[in-house]
C-alpha positions in Angstrom: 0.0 0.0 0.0 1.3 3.0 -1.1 1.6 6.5 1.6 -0.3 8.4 -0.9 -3.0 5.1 -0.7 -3.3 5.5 2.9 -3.5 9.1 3.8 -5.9 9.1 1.2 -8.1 6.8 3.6 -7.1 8.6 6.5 -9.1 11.9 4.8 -12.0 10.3 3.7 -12.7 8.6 7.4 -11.3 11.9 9.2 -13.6 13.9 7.1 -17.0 11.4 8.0 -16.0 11.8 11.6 -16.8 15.6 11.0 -19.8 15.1 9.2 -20.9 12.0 11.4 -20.7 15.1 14.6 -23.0 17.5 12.6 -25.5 14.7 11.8 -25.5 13.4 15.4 -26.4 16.7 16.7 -28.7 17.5 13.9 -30.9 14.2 15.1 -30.2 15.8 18.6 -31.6 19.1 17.7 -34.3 17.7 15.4 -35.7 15.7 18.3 -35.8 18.3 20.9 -37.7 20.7 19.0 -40.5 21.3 17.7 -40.0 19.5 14.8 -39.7 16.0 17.0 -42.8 14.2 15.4 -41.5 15.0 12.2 -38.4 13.5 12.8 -39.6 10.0 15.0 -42.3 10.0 11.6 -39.7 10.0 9.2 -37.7 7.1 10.6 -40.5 5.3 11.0 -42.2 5.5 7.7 -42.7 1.9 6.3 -40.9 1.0 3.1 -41.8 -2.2 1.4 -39.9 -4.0 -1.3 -42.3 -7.4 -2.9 -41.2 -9.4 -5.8 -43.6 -12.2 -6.5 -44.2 -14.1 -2.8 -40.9 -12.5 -1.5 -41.6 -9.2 1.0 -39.8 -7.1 2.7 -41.7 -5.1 5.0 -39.5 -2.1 7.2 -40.1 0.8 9.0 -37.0 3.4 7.1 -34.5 2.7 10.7 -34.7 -0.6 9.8 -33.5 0.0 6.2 -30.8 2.0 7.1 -29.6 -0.4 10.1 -30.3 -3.7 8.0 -29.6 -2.6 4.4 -27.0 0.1 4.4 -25.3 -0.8 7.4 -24.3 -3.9 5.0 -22.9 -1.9 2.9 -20.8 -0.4 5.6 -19.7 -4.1 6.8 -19.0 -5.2 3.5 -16.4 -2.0 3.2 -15.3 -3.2 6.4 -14.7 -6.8 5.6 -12.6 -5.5 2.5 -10.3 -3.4 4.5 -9.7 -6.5 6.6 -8.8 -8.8 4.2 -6.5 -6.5 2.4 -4.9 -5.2 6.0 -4.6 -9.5 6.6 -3.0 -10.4 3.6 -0.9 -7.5 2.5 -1.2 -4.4 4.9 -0.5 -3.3 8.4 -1.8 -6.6 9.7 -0.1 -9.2 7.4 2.8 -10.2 10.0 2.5 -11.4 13.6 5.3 -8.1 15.0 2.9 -5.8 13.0 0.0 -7.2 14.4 1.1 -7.9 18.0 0.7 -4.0 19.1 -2.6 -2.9 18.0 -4.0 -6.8 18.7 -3.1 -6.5 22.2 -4.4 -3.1 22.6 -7.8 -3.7 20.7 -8.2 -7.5 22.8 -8.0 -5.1 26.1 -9.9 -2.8 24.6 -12.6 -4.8 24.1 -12.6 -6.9 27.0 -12.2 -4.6 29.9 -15.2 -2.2 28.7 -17.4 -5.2 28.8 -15.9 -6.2 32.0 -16.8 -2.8 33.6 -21.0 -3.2 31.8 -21.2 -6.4 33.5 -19.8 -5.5 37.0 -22.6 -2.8 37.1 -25.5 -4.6 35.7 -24.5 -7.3 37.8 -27.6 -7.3 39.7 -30.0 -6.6 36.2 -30.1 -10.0 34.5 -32.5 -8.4 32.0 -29.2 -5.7 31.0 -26.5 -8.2 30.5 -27.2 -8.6 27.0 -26.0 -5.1 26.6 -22.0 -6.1 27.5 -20.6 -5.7 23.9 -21.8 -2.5 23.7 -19.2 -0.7 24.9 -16.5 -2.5 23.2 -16.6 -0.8 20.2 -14.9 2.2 18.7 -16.4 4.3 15.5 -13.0 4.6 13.6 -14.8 7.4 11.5 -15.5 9.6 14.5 -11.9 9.1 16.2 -9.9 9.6 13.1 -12.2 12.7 12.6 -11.1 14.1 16.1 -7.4 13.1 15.5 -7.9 15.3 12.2 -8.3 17.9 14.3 -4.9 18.3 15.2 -3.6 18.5 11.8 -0.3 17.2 10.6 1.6 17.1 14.3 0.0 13.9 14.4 3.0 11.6 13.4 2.1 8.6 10.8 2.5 5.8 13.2 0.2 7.1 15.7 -2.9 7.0 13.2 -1.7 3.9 11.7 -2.2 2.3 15.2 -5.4 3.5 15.7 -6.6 2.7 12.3 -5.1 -0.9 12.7 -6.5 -1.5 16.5 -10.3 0.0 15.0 -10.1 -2.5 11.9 -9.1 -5.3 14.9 -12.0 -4.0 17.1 -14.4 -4.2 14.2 -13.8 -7.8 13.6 -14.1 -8.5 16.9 -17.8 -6.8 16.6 -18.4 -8.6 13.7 -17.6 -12.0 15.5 -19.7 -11.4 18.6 -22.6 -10.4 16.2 -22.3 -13.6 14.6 -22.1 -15.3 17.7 -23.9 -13.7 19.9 -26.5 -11.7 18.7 -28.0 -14.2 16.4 -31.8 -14.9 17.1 -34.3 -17.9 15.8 -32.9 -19.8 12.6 -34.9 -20.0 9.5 -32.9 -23.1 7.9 -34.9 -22.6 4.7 -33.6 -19.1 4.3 -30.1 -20.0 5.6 -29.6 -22.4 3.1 -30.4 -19.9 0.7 -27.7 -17.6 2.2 -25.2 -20.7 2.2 -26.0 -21.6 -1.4 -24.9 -17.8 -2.0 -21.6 -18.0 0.0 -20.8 -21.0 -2.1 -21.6 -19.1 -5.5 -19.1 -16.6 -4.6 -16.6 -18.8 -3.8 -17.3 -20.6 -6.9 -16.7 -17.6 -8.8 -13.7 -16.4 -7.0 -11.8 -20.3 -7.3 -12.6 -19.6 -11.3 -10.7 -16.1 -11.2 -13.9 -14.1 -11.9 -12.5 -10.4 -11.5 -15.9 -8.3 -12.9 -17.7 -7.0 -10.0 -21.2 -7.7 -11.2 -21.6 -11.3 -10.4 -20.5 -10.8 -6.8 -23.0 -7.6 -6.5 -25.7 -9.9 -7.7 -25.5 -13.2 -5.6 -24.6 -10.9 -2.6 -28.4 -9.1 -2.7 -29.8 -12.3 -3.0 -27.5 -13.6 -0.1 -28.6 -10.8 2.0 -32.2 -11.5 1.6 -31.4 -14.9 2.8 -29.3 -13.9 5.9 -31.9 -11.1 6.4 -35.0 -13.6 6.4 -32.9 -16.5 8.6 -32.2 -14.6 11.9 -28.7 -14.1 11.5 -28.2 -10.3 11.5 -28.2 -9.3 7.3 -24.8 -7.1 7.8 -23.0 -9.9 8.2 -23.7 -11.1 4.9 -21.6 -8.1 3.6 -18.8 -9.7 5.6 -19.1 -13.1 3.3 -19.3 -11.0 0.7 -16.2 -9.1 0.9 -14.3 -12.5 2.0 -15.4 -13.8 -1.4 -13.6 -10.8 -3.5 -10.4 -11.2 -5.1 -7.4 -9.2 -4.1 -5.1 -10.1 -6.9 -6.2 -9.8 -10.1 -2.9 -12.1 -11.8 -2.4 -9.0 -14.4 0.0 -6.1 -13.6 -2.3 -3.6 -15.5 -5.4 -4.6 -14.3 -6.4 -3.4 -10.6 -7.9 -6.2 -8.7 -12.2 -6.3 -7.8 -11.1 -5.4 -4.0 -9.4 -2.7 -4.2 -11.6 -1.3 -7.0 -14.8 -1.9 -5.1 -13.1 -0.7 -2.0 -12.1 2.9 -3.5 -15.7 3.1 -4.9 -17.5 2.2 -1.6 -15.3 4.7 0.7 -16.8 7.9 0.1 -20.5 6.2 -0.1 -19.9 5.1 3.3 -17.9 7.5 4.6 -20.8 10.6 3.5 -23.9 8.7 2.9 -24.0 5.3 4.9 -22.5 6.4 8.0 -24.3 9.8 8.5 -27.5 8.7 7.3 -27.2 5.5 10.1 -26.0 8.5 12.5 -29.0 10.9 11.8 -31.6 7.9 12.2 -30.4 6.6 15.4 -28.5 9.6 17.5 -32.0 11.3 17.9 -32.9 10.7 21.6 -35.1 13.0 23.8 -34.0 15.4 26.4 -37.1 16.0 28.2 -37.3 15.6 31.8 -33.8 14.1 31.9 -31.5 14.4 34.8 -27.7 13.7 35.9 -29.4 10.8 37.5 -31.0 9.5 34.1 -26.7 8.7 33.3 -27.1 7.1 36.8 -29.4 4.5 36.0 -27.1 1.3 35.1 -28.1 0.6 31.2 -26.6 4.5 30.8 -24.1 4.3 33.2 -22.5 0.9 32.4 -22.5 1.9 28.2 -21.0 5.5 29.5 -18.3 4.1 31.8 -17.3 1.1 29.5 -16.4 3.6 26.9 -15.1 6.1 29.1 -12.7 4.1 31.5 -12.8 0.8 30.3 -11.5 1.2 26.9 -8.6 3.4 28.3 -7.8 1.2 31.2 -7.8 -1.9 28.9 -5.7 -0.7 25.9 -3.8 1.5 28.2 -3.0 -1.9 30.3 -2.7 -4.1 27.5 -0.1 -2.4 25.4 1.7 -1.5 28.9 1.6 -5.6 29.8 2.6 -6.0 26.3 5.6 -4.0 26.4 6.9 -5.3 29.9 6.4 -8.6 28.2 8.6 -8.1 25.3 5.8 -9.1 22.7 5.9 -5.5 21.2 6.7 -2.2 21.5 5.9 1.3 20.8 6.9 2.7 17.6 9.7 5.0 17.0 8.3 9.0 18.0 5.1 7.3 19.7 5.1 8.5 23.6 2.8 6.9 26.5 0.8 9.9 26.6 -0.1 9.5 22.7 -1.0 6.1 23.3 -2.9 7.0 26.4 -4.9 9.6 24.2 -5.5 7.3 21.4 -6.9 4.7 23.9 -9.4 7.3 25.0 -10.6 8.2 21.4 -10.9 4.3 21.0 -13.3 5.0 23.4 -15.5 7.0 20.8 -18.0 4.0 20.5 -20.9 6.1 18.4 -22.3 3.9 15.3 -20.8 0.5 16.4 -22.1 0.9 20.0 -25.5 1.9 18.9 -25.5 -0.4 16.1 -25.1 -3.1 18.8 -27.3 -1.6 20.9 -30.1 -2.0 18.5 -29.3 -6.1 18.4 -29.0 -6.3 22.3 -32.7 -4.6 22.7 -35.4 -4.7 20.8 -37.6 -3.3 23.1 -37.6 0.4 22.1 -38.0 1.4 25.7 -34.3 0.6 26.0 -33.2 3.0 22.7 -33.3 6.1 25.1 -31.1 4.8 27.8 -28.4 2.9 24.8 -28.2 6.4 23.1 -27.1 8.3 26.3 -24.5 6.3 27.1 -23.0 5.7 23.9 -23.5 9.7 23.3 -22.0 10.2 26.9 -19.3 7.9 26.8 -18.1 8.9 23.6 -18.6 12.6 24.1 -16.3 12.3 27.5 -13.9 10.1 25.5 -13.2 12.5 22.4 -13.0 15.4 24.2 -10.6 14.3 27.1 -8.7 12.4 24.1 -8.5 15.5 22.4 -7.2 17.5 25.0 -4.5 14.8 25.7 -3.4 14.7 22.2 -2.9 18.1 22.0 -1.0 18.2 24.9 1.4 15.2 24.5 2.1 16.7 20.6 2.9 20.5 22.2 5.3 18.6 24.3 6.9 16.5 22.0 6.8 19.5 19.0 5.9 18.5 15.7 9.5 17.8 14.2 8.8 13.7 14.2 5.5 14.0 12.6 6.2 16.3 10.0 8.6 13.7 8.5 5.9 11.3 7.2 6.9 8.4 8.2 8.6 6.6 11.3 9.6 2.7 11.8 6.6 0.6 11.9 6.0 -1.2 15.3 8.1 -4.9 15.8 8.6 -7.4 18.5 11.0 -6.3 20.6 13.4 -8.9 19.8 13.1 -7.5 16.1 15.0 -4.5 14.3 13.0 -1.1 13.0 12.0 -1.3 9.7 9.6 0.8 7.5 6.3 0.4 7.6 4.7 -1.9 4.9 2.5 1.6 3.5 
């Protein structure tokens, strides 16, 4: 990957980080005015889809949380695969650092949910919640302080978000699956196998993977297994190498046309339909109550204390260490942007609860949480690169992150 490449990718997500802030507090402002019913009406308006016997019956959230949200997984499940194979996480020493610091980061937040829900059986469901991090929204924040930022420290918090959001997409799998339709998931399977089909026969136009993945995702979407997930299959089902020099291979073609969907039209739209919350008759004690306070403090504290601690256990351990130009106090404000949780936390949210009478108490913690985390991350940021001075970052790149038993090289960009 080239450094043009990835600074390329590092605007487009900084950038939706911006615009996922202005659409947040437009749903924010939206539903505490007087233009509230308008805005719970046009979430809600139903949008149906028949073709023969097949229906597909939604209120317009659901569209956006099941339908586009695919989208956003299958860009997801590209970057993975191309960061696995041949990126910043095709080698164990370059995938040591951020690995330990996103397993910590995901673990400890839902450590801290449970120990305070302890004694609400009916909340425990919530406990992934607060493991995730919105990569958009963080890399937006670290935009913010422009180009003192030195290379290695974004490339750590891209690589320990792409991490996180595999770890997401496994619990989803796992975890938040409800009643199976076998019926429909053979129809998904049946999919899954087409597109491996065509891969194995070195089928590099896009179209025939677009087509079998819609009907996969009706599948998934009709057998209980959450329907973003079949973007994931999807994307694992793409080639990366197209076996001709002048030919650019399906990922990173579809890849480079998804990004700037996602980043400006996916993302924000899932952000305006699901940040809207109302602010009547709330209190401090409303964060108090333990759905609110668990999400809030599992982003706040325990994403910081368990990326903080894991990279520090890591370190004393010899199995990585920081890169060159990277101080503790960078990585300690990284680990609080990680705990920016916004559209992965209330994405989850919405597969923990149905019940709507949970969706107020979800959005103010996530909104809390990652409120606290970005600005106290921001703060620290700013103050750890004012003490360092902007010499290192200005150079563009610095030697990527190795086991400590390893030399400095450059990184693979």
């Amino acid at each position: 990957m080239s450094i043009a490449t990835i600074r390329e990718f590092l605007r487009h997500e900084a950038s939706a980080g911006l615009l996922l802030m202005a659409t947040a507090a437009l749903a924010l402002v939206l539903d505490n005015s007087p233009l509230s019913p308008l805005y719970e009406r046009l979430i809600a308006t139903p949008v149906s889809v028949q073709v023969g016997e097949l229906e597909i019956d939604k209120p317009l959230l659901l569209w956006i949380n099941d339908g586009l949200m695919a989208v956003f997984f299958l860009l997801v499940g590209l970057e993975i695969k191309r960061e696995v194979l041949e990126g910043e996480l095709s080698s164990r020493s370059q995938i040591m650092l951020p690995g330990i610091a996103a397993l910590g980061g995901m673990v400890v937040p839902a450590a801290v949910y449970v120990a305070i829900n302890w004694d609400n059986p009916g909340l425990l469901d919530g406990w992934a919640i607060p493991a995730a991090t919105d990569i958009a929204f963080a890399l937006g924040i670290l935009a913010l302080l422009g180009s003192r930022v030195p290379v290695a420290l974004k490339v750590f918090l891209l690589a320990l978000a792409i991490i996180d959001d595999l770890g997401a997409i496994i619990i989803i799998a796992v975890y938040y699956t409800a009643d199976l339709s076998l019926a429909s998931l053979a129809v998904a399977g049946v999919g899954a196998v087409a597109l491996l089909a065509l891969n194995r026969s070195g089928v590099l136009r896009l179209a025939p993977y677009i087509l079998i993945g819609i009907v996969m995702w009706v599948g998934v979407l009709k057998s209980g297994v959450h329907a973003t997930l079949a973007g994931v299959v999807m994307a694992m089902a793409i080639p990366l190498r197209s076996g001709k020099p002048e030919v650019e291979p399906p990922l990173k073609r579809l890849e480079h046309a998804l990004h700037p969907w996602v980043a400006f039209g996916v993302l924000p739209a899932f952000a305006f339909a699901n940040a809207g919350v109302s602010l009547a008759g709330l209190s401090l004690g409303s964060f108090l109550e333990p759905l609110p306070l668990g999400i809030l403090l599992g982003l706040f504290l325990g994403k910081q204390a368990g990326i903080l601690g894991a990279v520090w256990l890591g370190v004393r351990a010899g199995l990585c260490r920081l890169p060159s130009g990277v101080t503790w106090l960078q990585i300690y404000g990284v680990a609080l942007l990680a705990g920016i949780g916004f559209t992965m936390s209330l994405f989850i949210g919405t597969l923990a609860f149905a019940d709507p009478s949970y969706s107020a108490g979800i959005r103010l913690g996530v909104l809390g949480g990652s409120i606290l985390s970005a600005s106290l991350g921001y703060l620290v940021l700013r103050l750890a690169l004012s003490e360092r001075g902007a010499g290192a970052a200005a150079q563009g790149t610095q030697p990527s992150w190795t086991a400590a038993s390893g030399s400095p090289r450059e990184p693979r960009v």
